[in-house]
C-alpha positions in Angstrom: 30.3 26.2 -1.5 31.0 23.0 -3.6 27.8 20.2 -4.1 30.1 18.1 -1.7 30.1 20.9 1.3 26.3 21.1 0.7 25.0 17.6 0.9 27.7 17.5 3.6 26.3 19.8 5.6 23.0 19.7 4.8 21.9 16.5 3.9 21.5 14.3 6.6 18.3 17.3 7.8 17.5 17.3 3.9 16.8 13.1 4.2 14.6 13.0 7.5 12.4 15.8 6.0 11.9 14.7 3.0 11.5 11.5 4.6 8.9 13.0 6.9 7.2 14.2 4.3 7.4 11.7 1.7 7.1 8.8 4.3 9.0 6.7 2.4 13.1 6.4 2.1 13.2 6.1 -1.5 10.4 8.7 -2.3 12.8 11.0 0.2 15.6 10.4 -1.8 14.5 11.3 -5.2 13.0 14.5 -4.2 15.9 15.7 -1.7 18.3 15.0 -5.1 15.7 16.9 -7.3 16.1 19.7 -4.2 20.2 19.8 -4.2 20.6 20.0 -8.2 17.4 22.8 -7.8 19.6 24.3 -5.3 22.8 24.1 -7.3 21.0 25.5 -10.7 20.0 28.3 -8.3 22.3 29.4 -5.4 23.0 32.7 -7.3 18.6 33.3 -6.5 19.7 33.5 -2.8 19.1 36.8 -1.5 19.5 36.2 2.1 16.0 37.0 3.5 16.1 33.5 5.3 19.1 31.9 6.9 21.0 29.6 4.1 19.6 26.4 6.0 16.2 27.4 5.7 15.8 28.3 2.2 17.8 24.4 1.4 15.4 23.4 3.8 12.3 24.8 2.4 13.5 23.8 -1.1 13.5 20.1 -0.2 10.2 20.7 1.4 8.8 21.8 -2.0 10.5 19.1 -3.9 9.2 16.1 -1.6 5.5 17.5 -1.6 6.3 17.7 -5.4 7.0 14.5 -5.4 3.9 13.0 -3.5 1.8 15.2 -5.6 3.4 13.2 -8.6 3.5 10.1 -7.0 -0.4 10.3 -6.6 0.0 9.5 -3.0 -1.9 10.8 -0.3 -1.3 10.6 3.4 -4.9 10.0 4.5 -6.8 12.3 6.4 -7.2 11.6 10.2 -10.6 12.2 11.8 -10.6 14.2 15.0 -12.7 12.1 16.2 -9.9 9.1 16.1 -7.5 11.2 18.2 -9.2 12.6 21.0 -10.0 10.8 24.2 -13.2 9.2 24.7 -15.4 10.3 27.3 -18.6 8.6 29.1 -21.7 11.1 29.6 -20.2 12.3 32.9 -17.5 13.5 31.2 -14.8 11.0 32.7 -12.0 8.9 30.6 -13.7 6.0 28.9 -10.8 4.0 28.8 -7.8 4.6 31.8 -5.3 6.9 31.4 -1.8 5.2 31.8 0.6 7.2 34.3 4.2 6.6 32.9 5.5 9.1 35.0 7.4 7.1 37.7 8.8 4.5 35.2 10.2 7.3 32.2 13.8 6.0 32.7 13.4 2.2 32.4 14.5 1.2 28.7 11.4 -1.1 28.1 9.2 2.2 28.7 11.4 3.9 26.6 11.2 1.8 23.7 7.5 1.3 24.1 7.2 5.1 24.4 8.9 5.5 21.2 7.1 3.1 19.7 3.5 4.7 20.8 4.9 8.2 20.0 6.3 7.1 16.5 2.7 5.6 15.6 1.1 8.7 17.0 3.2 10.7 14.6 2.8 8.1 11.7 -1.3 8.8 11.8 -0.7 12.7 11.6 -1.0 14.2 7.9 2.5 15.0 6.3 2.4 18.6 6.6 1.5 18.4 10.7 4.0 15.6 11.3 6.7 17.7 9.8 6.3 20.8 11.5 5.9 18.6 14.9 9.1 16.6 14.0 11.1 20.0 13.3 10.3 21.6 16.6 10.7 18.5 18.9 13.2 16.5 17.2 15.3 18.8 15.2 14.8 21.7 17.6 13.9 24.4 14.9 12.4 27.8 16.2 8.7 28.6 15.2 10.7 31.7 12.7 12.5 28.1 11.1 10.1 26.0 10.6 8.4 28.7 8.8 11.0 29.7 6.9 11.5 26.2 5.9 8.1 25.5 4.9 6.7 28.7 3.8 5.7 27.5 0.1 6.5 30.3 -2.5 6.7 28.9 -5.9 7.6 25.3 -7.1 11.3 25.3 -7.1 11.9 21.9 -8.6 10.6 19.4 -10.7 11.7 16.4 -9.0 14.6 14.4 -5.4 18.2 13.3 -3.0 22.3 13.6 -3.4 22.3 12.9 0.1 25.4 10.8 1.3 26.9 10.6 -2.1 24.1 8.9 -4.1 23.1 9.9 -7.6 
């Protein structure tokens, strides 16, 4: 398969999970590159224990936490605390629980839901936000997502060809 049928196939999933991980376009970009020319350097290491995706996909992984380890950046931890309800000494809701149920297909809701959910998703740290964002928005099985992010050994040193850029 030529670099152009690989970033073509591959690179638009490559972006949004390095982007997941990375939380930052640029960042994303640099270490999904760094992930393709790893990939290129070593197609011939493919032994098919995965499916193809998931071993691209679990390169780009490696090569975006890479590239936050580098970057000195830190996603920072989220107390438990911080995310769970609150509840009085009776045990009942501190604050009311919104019920969104009869309103799900009005577009205001929708976009408010989005935004909620994306903020939700923005507090969780990297490595939980991706697996979430695989299952639910890319639709991965549990066996992919692990495939994808099972960490073996560094495969690259460094980023994203994605869409033609170099």
């Amino acid at each position: 398969m030529a670099a152009e049928d690989l970033v073509a196939t591959y690179g638009d999933r490559a972006c949004r999970l390095a982007t997941r991980i990375t939380g930052n376009p640029q960042d994303a970009e640099e270490a999904v590159q760094d992930a393709f020319l790893s990939v290129i350097r070593k197609i011939d290491s493919f032994r098919g224990e995965s499916a193809f995706g998931s071993w691209i996909y679990r390169i780009v992984a490696n090569a975006a936490y890479q590239h936050c380890r580098r970057r000195g950046g830190r996603v920072a931890d989220v107390s438990l605390d911080k995310l769970l309800p609150t509840f009085d000494e009776h045990g009942r809701h501190v604050a009311p629980v919104a019920d969104w149920s009869m309103t799900v297909d009005d577009p205001a809701r929708q976009t408010e839901l989005r935004m909620v959910l994306s903020a939700a998703l923005a507090e969780l740290p990297a490595d939980y936000r991706v697996v979430e964002l695989l299952r639910d928005v890319d639709g991965l099985s549990h066996q992919e997502i692990a495939e994808t992010l099972v960490s073996t050994s560094p495969t690259s040193e460094s980023g994203c060809i994605a869409r033609g850029s170099s």
